[in-house]
MIROFI-62486 format. One record per residue (C-alpha): residue in one letter; x, y negated, z negated. Coordinates in steps of 0.02 Angstrom, whole numbers, padded with zeros to 5 digits, always signed. Layout:
<rs>
AXYZ;...
</rs>
This chain:
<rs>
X+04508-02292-04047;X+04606-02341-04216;X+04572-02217-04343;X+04626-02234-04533;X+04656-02094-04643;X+04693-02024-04813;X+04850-01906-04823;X+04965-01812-04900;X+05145-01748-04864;X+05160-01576-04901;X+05318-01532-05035;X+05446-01404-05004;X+05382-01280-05154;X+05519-01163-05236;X+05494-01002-05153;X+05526-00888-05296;X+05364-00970-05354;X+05195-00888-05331;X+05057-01004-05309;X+04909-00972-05394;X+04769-00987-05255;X+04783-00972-05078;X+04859-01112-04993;X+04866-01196-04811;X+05045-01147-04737;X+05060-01326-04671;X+05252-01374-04661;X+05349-01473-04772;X+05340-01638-04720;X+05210-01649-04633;X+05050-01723-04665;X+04856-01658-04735;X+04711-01770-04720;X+04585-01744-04847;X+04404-01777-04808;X+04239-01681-04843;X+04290-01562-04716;X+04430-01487-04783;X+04432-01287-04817;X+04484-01207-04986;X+04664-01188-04918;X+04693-01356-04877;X+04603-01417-05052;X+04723-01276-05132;X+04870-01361-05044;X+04815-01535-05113;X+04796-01481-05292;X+04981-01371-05273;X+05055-01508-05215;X+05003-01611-05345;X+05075-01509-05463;X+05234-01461-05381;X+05341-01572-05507;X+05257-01524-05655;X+05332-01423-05787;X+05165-01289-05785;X+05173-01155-05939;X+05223-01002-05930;X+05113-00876-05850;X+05093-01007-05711;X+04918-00958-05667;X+04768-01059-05593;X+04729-01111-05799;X+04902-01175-05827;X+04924-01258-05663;X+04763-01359-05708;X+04804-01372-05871;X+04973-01439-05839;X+04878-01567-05711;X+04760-01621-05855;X+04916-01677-05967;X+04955-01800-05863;X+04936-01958-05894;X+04910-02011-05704;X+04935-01881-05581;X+05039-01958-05426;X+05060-01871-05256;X+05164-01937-05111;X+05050-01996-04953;X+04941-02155-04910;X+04861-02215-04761;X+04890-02130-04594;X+04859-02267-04463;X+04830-02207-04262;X+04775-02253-04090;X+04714-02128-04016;X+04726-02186-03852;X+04917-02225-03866;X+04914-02067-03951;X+05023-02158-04086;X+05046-02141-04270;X+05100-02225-04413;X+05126-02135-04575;X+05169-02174-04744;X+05332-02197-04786;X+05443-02119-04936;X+05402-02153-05118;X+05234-02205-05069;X+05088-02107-05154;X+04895-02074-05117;X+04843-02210-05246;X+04920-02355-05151;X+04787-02320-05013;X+04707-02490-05092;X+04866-02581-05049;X+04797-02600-04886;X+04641-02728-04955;X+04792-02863-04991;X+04783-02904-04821;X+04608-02999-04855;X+04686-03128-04977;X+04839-03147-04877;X+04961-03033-04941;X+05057-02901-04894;X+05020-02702-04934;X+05182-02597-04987;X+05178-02435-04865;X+05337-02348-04932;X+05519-02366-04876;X+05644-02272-04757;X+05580-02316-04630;X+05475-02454-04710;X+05308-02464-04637;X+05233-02645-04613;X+05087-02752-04571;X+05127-02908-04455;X+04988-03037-04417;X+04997-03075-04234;X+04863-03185-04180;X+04692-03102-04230;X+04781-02936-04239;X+04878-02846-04369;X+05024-02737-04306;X+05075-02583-04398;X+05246-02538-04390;X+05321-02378-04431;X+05496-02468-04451;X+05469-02648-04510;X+05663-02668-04548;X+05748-02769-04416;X+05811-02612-04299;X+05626-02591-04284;X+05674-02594-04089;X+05807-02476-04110;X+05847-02286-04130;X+05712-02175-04189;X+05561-02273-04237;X+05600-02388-04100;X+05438-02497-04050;X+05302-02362-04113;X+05167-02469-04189;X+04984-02486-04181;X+04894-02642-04174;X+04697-02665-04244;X+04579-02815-04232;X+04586-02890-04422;X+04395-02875-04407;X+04405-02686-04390;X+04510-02667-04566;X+04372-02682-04673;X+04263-02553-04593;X+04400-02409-04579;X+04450-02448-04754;X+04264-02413-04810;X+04291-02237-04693;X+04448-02207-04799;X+04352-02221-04946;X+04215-02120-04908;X+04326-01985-04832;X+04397-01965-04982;X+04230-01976-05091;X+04195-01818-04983;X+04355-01726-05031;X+04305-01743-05212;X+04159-01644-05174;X+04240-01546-05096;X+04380-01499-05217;X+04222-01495-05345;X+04142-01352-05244;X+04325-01268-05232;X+04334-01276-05418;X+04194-01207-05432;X+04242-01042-05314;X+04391-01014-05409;X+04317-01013-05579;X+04377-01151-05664;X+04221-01209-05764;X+04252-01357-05867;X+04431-01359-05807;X+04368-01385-05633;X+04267-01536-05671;X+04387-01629-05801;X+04529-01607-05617;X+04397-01690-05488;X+04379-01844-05638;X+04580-01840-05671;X+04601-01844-05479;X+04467-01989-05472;X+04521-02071-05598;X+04724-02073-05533;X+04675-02102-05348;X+04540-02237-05391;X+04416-02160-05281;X+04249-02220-05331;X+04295-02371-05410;X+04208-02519-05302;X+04325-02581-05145;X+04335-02774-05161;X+04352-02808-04973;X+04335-03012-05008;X+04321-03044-04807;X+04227-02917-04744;
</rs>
């Protein structure tokens, strides 16, 4: 089965920082998908991680982590679209410099284009036949050294539907990190962050999927 999710890559935080909530000790690097499932830890992790380049005021509590979020014009975080097969058991992740909000990229490959994935290693999409091929490394030393060869290839037809499951995964984390705000006692705070983070990731805003 392919599956399609939202991520994030987890930051290396300074350690002689305290966070202000309890957060998921997931390691740097690696990689948190965010649906409607996700516990406060994990949704803790997302919104820490959001902030992590932030300049936050000084005490550096749960207000002025939020508040600090709120500033921002856009808030950006580094992840995408993880692609897999899970019979393969292969993955493709998103590579460097690519953030949450280009999950949409993905719907360029409807009108004939071509969605940016992040560099080093350079993910890419390759039409082959009725199929589109994901590759981890779309550089041409795709067939060598580390990334050698992993892909994972999808029916065209299936894009649109797991694109509509990315979509309403993450329509589910919003609730979710709305019901987290909540817990932790942010009050107006908590629902001006779930409209920022809606608002920067382009959540809810209608998916034009022009072939599907």
């Amino acid at each position: 089965m392919i599956t399609m999710r939202a991520v994030i890559e987890v930051p290396m935080f300074d350690s002689r920082a305290a966070l202000p909530w309890p957060v998921e000790p997931l390691a740097p690097g690696s990689w948190l998908v965010l649906n409607a499932d996700c516990a406060d830890r994990q949704i803790g992790l997302f919104v820490a991680a959001s902030a992590n380049r932030i300049d936050v005021a000084s005490p550096g509590g749960r207000y002025e982590v939020v508040d600090a979020l709120l500033a921002e014009e856009l808030l950006i975080v580094a992840g995408g679209v993880q692609v897999g097969d899970t019979r393969t058991g292969t993955t493709v992740v998103p590579g460097c410099c690519s953030g949450l909000a280009d999950w949409r990229e993905w719907a360029q490959l409807f009108t004939g284009g071509s969605p940016w994935l992040g560099h080093d290693p350079g993910p890419e999409v390759e039409v082959v036949g009725d199929d589109l091929r994901v590759w981890q490394d779309g550089s041409s030393n795709r067939h060598r050294g580390h990334w050698a060869d992993r892909r994972v290839d999808l029916p065209s037809g299936a894009l649109a539907p797991l694109l509509m499951r990315v979509q309403r995964d993450l329509v589910g984390f919003l609730d979710a990190l709305a019901e987290w705000a909540a817990r932790a006692g942010l009050g107006q705070r908590g629902t001006a962050l779930v409209k920022a983070v809606d608002q920067s990731l382009a959540i809810t805003a209608p998916l034009d999927l022009l072939a599907s």
